[in-house]
C-alpha positions as CSV (number, residue, x, y, z in Angstrom):
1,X,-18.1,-84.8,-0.5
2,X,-16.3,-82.4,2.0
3,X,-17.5,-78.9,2.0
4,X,-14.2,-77.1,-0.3
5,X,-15.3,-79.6,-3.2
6,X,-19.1,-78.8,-2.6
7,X,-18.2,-74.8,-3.1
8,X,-16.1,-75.5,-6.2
9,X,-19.0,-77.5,-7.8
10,X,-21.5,-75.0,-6.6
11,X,-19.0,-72.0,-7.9
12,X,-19.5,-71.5,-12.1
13,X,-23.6,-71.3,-11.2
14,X,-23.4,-69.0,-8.2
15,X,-23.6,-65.7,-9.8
16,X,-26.6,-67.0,-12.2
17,X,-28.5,-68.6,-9.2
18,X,-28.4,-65.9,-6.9
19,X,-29.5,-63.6,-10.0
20,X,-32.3,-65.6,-10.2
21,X,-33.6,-65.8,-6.9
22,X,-32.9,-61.9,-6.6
23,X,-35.3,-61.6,-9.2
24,X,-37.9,-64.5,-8.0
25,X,-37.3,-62.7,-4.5
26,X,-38.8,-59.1,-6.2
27,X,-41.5,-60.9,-8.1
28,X,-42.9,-63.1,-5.2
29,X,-43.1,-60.5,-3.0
30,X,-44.5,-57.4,-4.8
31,X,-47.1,-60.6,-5.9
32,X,-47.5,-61.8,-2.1
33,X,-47.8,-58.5,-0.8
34,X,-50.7,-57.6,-3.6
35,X,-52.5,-61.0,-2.8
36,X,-52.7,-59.7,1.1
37,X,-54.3,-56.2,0.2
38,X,-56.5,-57.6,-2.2
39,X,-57.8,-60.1,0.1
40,X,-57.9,-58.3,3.1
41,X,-59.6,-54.9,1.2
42,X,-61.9,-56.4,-1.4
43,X,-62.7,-60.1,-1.7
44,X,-65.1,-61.1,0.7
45,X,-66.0,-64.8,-1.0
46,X,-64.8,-67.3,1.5
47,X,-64.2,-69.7,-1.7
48,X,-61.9,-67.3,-3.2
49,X,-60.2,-66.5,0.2
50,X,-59.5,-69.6,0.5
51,X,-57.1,-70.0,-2.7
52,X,-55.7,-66.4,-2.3
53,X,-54.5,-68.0,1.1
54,X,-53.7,-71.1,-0.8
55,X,-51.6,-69.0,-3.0
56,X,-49.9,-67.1,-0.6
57,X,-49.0,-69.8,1.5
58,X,-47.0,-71.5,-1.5
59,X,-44.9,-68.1,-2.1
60,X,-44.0,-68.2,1.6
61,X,-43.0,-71.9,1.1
62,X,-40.9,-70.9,-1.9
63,X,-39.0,-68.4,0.3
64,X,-37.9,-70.8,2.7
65,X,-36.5,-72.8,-0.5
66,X,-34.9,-69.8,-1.6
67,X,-33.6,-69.2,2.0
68,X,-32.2,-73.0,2.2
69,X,-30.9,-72.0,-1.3
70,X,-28.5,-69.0,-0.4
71,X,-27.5,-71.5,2.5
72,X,-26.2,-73.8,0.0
73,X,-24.5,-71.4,-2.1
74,X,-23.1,-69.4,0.5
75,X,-19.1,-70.7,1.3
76,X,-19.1,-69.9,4.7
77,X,-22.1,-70.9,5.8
78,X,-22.2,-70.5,9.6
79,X,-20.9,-66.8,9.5
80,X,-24.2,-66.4,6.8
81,X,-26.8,-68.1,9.6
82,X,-25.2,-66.1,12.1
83,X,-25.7,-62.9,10.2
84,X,-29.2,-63.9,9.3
85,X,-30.2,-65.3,12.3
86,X,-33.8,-63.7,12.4
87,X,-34.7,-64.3,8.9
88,X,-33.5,-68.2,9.7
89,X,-35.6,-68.2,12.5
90,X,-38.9,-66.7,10.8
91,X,-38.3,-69.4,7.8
92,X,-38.2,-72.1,10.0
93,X,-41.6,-70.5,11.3
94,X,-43.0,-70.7,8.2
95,X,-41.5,-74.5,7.3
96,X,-43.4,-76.0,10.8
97,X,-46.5,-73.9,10.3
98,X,-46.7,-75.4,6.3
99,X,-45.5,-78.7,7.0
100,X,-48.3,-79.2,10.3
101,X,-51.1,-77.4,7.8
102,X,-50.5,-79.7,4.6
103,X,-49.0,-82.4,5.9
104,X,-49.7,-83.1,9.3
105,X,-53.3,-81.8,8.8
106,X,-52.9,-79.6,12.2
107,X,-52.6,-75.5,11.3
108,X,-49.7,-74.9,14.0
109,X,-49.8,-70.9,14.3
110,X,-54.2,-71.3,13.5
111,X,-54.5,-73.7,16.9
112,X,-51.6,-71.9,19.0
113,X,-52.8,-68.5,18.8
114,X,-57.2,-69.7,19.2
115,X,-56.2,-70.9,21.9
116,X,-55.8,-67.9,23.6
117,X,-58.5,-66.3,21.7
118,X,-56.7,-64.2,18.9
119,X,-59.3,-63.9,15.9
120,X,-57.5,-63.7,12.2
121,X,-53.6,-65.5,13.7
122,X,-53.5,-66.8,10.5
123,X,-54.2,-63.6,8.8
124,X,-51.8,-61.8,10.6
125,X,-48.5,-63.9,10.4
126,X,-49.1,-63.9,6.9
127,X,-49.6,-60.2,7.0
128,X,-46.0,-59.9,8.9
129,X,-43.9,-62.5,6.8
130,X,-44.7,-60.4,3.8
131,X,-43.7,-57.2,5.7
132,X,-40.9,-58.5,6.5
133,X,-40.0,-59.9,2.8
134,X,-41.3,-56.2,1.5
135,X,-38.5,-55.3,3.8
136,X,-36.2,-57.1,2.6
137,X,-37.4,-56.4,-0.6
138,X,-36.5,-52.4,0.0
139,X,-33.2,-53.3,1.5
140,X,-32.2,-55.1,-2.0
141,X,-33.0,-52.6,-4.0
142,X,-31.3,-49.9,-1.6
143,X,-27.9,-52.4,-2.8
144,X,-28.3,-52.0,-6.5
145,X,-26.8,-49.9,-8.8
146,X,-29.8,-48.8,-10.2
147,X,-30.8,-47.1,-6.8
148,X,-27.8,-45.3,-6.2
149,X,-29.2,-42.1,-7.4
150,X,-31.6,-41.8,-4.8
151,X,-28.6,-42.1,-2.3
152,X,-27.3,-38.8,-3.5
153,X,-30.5,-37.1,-1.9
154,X,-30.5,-35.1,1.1
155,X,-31.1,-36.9,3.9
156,X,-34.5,-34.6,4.8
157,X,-35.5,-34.9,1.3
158,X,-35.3,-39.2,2.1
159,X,-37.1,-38.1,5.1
160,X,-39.6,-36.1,3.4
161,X,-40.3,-38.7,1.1
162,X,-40.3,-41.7,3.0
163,X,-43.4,-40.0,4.7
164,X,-45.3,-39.2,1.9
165,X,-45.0,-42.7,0.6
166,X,-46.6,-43.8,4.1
167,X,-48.7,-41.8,3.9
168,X,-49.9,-42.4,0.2
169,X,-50.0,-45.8,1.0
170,X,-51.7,-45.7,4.3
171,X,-54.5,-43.4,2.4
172,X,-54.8,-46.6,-0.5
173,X,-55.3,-48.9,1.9
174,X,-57.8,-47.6,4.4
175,X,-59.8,-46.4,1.2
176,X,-60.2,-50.1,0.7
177,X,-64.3,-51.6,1.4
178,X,-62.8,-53.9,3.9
179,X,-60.8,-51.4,6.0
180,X,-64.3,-49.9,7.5
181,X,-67.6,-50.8,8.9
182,X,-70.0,-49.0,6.8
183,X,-70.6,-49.1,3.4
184,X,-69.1,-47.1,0.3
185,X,-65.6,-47.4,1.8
186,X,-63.7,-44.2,2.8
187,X,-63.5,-41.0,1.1
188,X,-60.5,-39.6,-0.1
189,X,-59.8,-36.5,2.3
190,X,-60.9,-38.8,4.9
191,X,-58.7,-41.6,4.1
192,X,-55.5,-39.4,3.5
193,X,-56.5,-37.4,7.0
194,X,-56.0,-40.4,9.1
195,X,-53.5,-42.0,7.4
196,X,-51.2,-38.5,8.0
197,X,-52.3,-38.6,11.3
198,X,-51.5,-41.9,12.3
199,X,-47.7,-41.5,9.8
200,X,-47.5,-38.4,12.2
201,X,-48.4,-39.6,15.4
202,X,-50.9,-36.4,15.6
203,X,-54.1,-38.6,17.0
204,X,-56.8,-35.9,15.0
205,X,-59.5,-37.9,14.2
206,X,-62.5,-36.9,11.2
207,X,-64.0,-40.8,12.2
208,X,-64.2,-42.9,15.6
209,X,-61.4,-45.2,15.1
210,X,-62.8,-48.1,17.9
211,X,-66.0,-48.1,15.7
212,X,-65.7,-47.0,12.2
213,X,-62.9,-49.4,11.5
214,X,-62.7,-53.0,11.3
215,X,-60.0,-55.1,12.7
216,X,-58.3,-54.9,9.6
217,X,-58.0,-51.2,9.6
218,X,-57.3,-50.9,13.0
219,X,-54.1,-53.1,12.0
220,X,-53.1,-50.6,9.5
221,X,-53.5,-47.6,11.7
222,X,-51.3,-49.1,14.2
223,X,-48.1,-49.9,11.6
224,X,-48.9,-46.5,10.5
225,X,-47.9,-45.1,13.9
226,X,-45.2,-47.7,14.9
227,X,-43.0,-47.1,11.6
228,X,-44.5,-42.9,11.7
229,X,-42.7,-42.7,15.4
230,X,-39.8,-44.1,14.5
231,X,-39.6,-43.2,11.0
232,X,-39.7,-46.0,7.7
233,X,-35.5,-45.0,7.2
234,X,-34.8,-46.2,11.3
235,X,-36.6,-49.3,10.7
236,X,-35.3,-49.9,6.9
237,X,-31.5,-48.8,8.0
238,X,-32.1,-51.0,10.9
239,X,-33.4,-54.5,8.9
240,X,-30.5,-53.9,6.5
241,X,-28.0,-54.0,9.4
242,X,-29.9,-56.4,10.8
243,X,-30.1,-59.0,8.0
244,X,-27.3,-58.0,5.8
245,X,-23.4,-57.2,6.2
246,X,-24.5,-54.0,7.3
247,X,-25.5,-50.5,5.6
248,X,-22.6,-47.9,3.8
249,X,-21.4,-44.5,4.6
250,X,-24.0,-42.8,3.1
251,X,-26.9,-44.9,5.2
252,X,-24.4,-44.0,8.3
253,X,-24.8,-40.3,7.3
254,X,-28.6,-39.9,6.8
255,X,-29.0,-42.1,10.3
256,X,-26.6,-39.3,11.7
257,X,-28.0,-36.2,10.7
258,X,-31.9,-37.7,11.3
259,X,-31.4,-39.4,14.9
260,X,-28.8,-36.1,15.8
261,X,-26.3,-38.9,16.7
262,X,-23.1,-36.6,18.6
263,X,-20.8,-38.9,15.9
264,X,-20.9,-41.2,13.2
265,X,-19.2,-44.1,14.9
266,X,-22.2,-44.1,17.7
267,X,-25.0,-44.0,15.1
268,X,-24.8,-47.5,14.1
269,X,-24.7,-48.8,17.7
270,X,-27.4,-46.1,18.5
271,X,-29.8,-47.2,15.8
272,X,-29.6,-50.7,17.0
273,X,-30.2,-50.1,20.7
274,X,-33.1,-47.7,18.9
275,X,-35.2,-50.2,18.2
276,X,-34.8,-53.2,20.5
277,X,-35.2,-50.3,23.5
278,X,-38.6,-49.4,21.9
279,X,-40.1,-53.0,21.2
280,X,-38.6,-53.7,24.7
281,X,-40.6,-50.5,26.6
282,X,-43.8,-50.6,24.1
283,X,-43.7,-54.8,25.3
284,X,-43.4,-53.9,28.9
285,X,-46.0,-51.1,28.6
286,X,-48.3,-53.6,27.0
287,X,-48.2,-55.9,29.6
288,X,-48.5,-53.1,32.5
289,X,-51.6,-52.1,30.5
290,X,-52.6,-55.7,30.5
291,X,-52.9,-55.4,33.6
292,X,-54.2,-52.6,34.5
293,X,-57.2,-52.8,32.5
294,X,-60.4,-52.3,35.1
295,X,-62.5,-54.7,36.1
296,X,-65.9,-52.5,34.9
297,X,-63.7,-52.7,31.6
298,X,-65.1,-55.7,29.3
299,X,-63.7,-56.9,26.1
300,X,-65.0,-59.4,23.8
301,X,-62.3,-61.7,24.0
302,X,-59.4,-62.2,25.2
303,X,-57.6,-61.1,21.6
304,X,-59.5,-58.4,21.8
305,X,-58.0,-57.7,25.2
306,X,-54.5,-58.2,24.3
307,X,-54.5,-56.2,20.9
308,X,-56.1,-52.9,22.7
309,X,-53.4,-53.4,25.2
310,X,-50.8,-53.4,22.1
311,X,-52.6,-50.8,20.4
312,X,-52.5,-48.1,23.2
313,X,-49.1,-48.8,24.0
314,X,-47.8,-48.1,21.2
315,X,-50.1,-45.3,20.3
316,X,-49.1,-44.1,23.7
317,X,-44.8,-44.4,23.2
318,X,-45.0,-43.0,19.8
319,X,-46.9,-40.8,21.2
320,X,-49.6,-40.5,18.5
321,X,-52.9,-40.3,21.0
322,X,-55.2,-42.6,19.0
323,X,-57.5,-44.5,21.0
324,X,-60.3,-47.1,20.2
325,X,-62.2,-45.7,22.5
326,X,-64.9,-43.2,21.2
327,X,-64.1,-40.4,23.4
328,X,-60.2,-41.8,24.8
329,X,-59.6,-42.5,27.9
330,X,-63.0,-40.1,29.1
331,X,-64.8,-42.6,28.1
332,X,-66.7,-44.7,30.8
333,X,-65.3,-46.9,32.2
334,X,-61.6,-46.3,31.7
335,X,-62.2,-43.0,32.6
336,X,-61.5,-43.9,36.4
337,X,-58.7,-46.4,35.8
338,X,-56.2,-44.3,37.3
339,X,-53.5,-46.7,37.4
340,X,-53.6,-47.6,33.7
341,X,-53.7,-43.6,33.3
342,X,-50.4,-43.4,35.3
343,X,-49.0,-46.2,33.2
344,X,-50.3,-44.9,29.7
345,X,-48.4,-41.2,31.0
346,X,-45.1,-43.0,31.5
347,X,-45.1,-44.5,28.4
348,X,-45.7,-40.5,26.7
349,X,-43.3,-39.4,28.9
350,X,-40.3,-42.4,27.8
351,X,-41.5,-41.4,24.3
352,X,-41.1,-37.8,24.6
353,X,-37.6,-37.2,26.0
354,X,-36.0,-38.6,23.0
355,X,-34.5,-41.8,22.6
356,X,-30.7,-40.5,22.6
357,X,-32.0,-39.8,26.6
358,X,-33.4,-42.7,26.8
359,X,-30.4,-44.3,26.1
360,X,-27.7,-41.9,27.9
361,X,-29.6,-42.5,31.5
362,X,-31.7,-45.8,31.1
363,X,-29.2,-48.4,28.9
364,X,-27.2,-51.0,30.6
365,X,-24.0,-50.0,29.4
366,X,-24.6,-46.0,30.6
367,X,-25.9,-47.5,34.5
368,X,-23.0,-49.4,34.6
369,X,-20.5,-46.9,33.7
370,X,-22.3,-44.4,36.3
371,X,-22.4,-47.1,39.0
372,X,-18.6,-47.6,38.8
373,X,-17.7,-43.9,38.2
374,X,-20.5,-42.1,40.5
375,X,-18.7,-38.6,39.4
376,X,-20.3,-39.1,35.9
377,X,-22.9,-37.4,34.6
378,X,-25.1,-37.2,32.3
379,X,-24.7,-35.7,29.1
380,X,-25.5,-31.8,28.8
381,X,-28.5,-32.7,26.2
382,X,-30.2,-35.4,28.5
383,X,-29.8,-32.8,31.3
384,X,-31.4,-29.9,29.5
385,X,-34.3,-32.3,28.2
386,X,-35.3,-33.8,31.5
387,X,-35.0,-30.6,33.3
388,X,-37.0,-29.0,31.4
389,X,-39.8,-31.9,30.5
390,X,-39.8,-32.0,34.4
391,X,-40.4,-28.2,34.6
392,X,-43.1,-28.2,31.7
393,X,-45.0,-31.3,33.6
394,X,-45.0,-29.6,36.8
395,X,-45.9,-26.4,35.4
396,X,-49.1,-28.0,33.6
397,X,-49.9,-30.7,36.1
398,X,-49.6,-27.1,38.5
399,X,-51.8,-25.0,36.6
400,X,-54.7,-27.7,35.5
401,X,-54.8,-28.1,39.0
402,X,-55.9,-24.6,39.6
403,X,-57.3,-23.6,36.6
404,X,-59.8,-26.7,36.7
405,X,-60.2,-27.6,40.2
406,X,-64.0,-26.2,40.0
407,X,-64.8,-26.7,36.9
408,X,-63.6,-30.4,35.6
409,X,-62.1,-31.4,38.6
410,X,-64.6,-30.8,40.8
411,X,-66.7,-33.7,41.2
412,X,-63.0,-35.5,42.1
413,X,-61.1,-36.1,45.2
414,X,-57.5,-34.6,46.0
415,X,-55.7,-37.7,44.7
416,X,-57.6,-38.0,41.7
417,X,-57.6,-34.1,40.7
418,X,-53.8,-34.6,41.1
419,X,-53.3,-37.9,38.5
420,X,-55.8,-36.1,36.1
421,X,-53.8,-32.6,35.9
422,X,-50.7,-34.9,35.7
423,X,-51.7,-37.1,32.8
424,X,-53.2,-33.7,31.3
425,X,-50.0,-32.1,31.6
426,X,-47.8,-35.2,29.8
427,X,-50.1,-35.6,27.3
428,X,-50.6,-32.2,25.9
429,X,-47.4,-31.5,25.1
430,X,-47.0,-34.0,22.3
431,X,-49.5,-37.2,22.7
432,X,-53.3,-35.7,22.9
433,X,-55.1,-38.4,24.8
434,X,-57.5,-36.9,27.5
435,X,-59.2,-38.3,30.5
436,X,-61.5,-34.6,30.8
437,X,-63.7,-33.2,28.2
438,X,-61.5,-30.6,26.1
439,X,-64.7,-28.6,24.8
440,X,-65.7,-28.1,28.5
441,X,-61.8,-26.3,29.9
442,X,-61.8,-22.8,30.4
443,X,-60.3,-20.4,28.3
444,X,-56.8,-20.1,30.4
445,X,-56.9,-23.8,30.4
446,X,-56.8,-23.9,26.8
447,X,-54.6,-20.9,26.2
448,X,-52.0,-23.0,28.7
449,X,-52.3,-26.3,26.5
450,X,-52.1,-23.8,23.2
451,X,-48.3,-22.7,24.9
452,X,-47.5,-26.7,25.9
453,X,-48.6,-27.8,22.8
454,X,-46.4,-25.9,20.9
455,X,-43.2,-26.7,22.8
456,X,-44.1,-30.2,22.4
457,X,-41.6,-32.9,23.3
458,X,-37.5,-33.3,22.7
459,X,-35.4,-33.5,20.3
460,X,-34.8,-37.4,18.7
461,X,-38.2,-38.5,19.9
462,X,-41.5,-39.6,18.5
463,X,-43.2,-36.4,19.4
464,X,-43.7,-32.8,17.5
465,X,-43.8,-29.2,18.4
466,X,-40.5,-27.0,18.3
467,X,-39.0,-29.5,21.2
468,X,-38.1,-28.6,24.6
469,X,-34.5,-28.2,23.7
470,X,-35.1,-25.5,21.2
471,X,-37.4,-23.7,24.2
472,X,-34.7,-24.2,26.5
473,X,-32.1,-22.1,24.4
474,X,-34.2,-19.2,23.5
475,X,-35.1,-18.6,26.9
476,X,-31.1,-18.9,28.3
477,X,-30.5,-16.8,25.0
478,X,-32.9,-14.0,26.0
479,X,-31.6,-14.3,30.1
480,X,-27.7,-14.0,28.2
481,X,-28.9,-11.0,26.3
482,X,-30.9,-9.2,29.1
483,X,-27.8,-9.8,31.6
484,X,-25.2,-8.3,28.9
485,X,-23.1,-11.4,28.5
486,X,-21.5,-12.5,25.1
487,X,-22.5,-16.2,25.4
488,X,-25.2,-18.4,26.2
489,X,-23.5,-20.8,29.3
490,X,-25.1,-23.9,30.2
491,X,-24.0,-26.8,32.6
492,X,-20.3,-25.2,32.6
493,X,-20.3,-25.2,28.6
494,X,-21.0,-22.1,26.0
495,X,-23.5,-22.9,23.5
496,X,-22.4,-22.0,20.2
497,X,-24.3,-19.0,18.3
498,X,-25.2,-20.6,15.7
499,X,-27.4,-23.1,17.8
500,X,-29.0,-20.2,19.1
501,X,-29.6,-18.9,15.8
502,X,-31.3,-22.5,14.7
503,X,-33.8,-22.0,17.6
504,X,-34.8,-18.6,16.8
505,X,-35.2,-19.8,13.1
506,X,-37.2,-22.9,14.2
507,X,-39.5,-20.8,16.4
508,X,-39.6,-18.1,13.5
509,X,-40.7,-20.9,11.0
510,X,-42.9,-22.5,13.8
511,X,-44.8,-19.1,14.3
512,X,-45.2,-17.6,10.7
513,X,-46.6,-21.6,9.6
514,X,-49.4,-21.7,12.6
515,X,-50.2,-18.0,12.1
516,X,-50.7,-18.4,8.3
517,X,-52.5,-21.4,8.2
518,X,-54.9,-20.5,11.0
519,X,-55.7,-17.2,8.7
520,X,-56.5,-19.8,5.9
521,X,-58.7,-21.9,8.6
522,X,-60.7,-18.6,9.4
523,X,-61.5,-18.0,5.9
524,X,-62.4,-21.9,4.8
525,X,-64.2,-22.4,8.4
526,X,-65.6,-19.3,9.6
527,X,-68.4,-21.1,11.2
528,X,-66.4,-21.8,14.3
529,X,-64.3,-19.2,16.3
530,X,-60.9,-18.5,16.0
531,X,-59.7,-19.4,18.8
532,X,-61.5,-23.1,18.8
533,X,-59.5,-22.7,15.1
534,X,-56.2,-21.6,16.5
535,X,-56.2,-24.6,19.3
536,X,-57.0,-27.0,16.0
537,X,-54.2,-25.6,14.3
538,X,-52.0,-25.9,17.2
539,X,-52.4,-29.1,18.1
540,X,-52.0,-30.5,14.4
541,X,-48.6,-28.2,13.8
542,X,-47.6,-30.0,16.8
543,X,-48.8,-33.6,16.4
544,X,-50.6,-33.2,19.9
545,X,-54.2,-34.5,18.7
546,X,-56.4,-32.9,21.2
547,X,-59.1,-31.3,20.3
548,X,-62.2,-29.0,21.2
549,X,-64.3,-31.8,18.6
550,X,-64.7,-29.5,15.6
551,X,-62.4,-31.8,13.5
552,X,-64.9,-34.2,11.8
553,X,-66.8,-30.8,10.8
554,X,-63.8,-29.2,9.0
555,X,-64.5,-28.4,5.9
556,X,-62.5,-30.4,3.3
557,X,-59.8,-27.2,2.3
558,X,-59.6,-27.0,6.6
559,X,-58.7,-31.0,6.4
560,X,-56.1,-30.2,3.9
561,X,-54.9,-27.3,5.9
562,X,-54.4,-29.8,8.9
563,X,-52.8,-32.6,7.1
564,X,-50.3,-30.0,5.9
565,X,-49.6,-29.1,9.2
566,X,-49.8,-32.5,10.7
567,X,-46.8,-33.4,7.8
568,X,-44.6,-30.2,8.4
569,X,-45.0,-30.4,12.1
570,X,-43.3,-34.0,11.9
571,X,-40.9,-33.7,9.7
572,X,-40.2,-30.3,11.3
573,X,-39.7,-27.2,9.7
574,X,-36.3,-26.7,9.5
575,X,-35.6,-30.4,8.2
576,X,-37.8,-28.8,5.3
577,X,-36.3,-25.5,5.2
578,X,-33.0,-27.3,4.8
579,X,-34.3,-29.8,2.5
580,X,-35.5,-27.2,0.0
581,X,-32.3,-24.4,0.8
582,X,-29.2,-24.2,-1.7
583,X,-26.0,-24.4,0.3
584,X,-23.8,-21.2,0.1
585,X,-21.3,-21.0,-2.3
586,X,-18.8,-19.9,0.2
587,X,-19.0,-18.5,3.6
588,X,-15.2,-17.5,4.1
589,X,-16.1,-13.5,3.7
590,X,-17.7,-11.4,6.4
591,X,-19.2,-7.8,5.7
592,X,-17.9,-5.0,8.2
593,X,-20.2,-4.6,11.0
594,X,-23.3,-2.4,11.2
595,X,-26.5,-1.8,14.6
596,X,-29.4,-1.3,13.7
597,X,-31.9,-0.5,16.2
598,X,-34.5,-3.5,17.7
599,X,-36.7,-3.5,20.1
């Protein structure tokens, strides 16, 4: 039977077979997905592990039939494996690993990964297959008519709301007895603090998460910062390009206005190069970090090696500043591992300049074009964001330097005075790891970091604060005004008023929201002083992380007042300014003109 005769046979039942394994599709994985939480959070019987596995291991064999299936009915087949070339490749993952277990009696992915020494393998690939088919899942549902609706939101309010459901979800799970070490579980407040810290890549901590957490729970704070840096809409937009035909208009549109793409046509492509560039730098960084642990530095095995080496890389790129160290990287001995300092910094600083930067001056295709046209250069954004990160670094890195040199420097030599200021001075813009005691700075120290902090990193990136870009344009706005000219002149190009007037309202919002909720903070905390308060409520409005080590003793209304801030400082305020605003009815009318006296 040729293949045109095999279509038309296949042809009258194709609409009711794929309708069926849509639905078998929903139902296995919502059920997969609910089998892995419950076994993983509560069930602790190694009998009834054991056919929960069982069970989940026959609906990943059913959606490598259902895979094989859509092959079948598909009528032009090798354009459909090329399109779903990843989900091919993770079925026939999941076909050797069940066919060695049950057949050939040898667990394939069990004996691959123990051989290196990586506790729960099995655990985890089953953890990421139904990931991937939750995905997937998502994706589907985003291509039904029943979910259009929720493609007529704004794209912040889909912003906003893709964060609280991480968030939400993140709490659920971490609540679970398994997720810690002690007994009870976790309480709520707790639960939904970390989880919104991790979503926001803040890095404030109530509980030690090296300690206090068990493997498990460790694995859920760390896809809580990978999709929190880059946001659950990059990855979702990204799967569906990835493993469908591609994603609509309207996808193209939200992508647009969330990344700050310069057009639509670039978003797609952007979004793409997105993600492979940060799996490609977080791999690298892992391995550097690999590396670079020191000898004094002992791990239990060499999993445990390997998934702290993960772990901190990507903590470090999304720049969320969670360690599982108790006290970061001041604890003994990585403490004096300068070179994995050096390495953890670059990674902060790659995640802080924003990944349109990243991949104006660091892609391929942009080194290529510059190498054959050496005139070009680079575009006015990635200018004005490495300019000014590199005047920001060496202003901190500067004045740690001098501030601290007698008090926590001062039992260090020149060079390594000079690499702690440095990492101090990338990380407290946006990441909040420390290699000093934060309690112990100086007052100017602290009032420094405060001004850093709330700067924070650049536009498009994983980190918070009103973004370098935003400081960059008040302070050419103010030099325009004090020098009498009519516009604000950058790089040979006029920036248009109305940017100007979207920093000053970013840095309006920015100010009223710290100010207001550190007046809240004095009233539900009063035990500690404000300024200790105002550095809190800083570095959470921010998503910095550092701290002076009064989080774990916030009251409960303080915890809520940071986990507000930790939210609104990620999503940014003017994303939910303009997520809540009514548009204007019309602006084609303008009032005559009036002064009125400032200053």
């Amino acid at each position: 039977m040729n293949t045109e005769s095999l279509n038309t046979l296949l042809y009258d039942s194709k609409l009711k077979v794929y309708a069926f394994m849509r639905r078998t599709t929903y139902v296995l994985t919502l059920v997969s997905i609910g089998l892995l939480i419950y076994a993983h959070g509560v069930v602790e019987d190694p009998a009834v592990l054991q056919w929960l596995y069982y069970a989940i291991d026959g609906i990943l064999a059913i959606f490598v039939i259902i895979y094989l299936l859509r092959i079948l009915y598909t009528f032009e087949r090798v354009k459909f494996l090329q399109r779903t070339w990843f989900e091919g490749l993770l079925m026939g993952i999941i076909f050797l690993n069940q066919f060695s277990t049950y057949i050939l009696q040898y667990p394939l992915v069990y004996n691959v990964f123990e051989r290196v020494d990586i506790p729960l393998s099995v655990e985890m690939y089953r953890i990421l297959v139904s990931l991937y088919m939750l995905v997937l899942l998502i994706v589907e549902l985003l291509e039904t008519k029943v979910h259009l609706k929720t493609l007529r939101l704004k794209p912040g309010i889909t912003f906003l709301m893709s964060f609280l459901f991480l968030i939400l979800l993140g709490s659920a799970l971490l609540m679970m007895p398994k997720m810690v070490t002690t007994e009870g579980g976790m309480r709520f407040i707790d639960a939904v603090f970390m989880a919104t810290s991790a979503s926001c890549v803040t890095g404030l901590a109530v509980v030690d998460p090296g300690t206090y957490f068990t493997f498990a729970g460790q694995v859920v704070l760390l896809i809580l910062i990978q999709l929190g840096g880059l946001g659950i809409l990059t990855f979702a937009t990204f799967f569906a390009s990835l493993m469908r035909q591609g994603v609509g208009i309207k996808q193209n549109v939200a992508m647009y206005e969330l990344l700050e793409s310069e057009s639509l046509f670039s978003t797609k492509n952007l979004l793409r190069k997105l993600i492979f560039m940060t799996f490609l730098i977080e791999g690298v960084g892992a391995v550097v970090i690999f590396l670079t642990w020191g000898r004094e530095t002992e791990f239990v095995s060499l999993g445990s090696k390997i998934f702290f080496s993960v772990f901190h890389a990507v903590s470090a790129f999304c720049n969320a500043g969670i360690s599982l160290y108790p006290e970061g990287f001041y604890t003994e001995p990585v403490r004096t591992s300068y070179i994995l300092h050096l390495a953890v910094a670059g990674l902060i600083i790659f995640g802080g300049i924003g990944f349109p930067t990243i991949i104006d001056v660091l892609s391929p295709e942009a080194m290529r074009s510059r190498m054959s046209k050496p005139w070009k250069n680079w575009r006015l954004l990635s200018r004005i964001t490495i300019y000014t990160s590199a005047a920001l670094i060496t202003l901190g890195t500067v004045g740690f330097f001098l501030l601290e040199y007698f008090n926590s420097l001062s039992h260090l030599n020149f060079v390594e005075a000079l690499i702690t200021s440095f990492f101090q001075s990338v990380t407290t813009r946006t990441a909040g790891f420390n290699t000093v005691d934060i309690s112990a700075l100086t007052v100017p120290t602290l009032l420094m970091f405060i001004f850093l902090m709330f700067i924070g990193a650049s536009p498009g990136s994983t980190g918070g604060g009103i973004k370098t870009t935003t400081f960059a344009v008040i302070i050419l706005s103010v030099v325009t005004t004090i020098r009498g000219k009519r516009n604000v002149e950058v790089g040979n190009r006029s920036i248009p008023h109305v940017v100007s007037y979207k920093a000053f309202s970013i840095f309006t919002f920015a100010a009223v929201l710290n100010i207001f909720f550190l007046f809240i903070l004095t009233i539900t905390d009063a035990q500690y002083d404000i300024f200790r308060l105002a550095f809190e409520q800083v570095s959470a409005f921010a998503t910095v992380g550092l701290s002076t080590g009064i989080t774990a003793g916030l009251s409960d209304m303080g915890k809520c007042v940071l986990i507000i801030s930790m939210f609104l400082g990620r999503v940014g305020t003017l994303t939910l300014a303009l997520a809540i605003s009514t548009r204007a009815a019309t602006t084609a009318y303008k009032y005559p003109e009036t002064h009125v006296a400032v200053g």
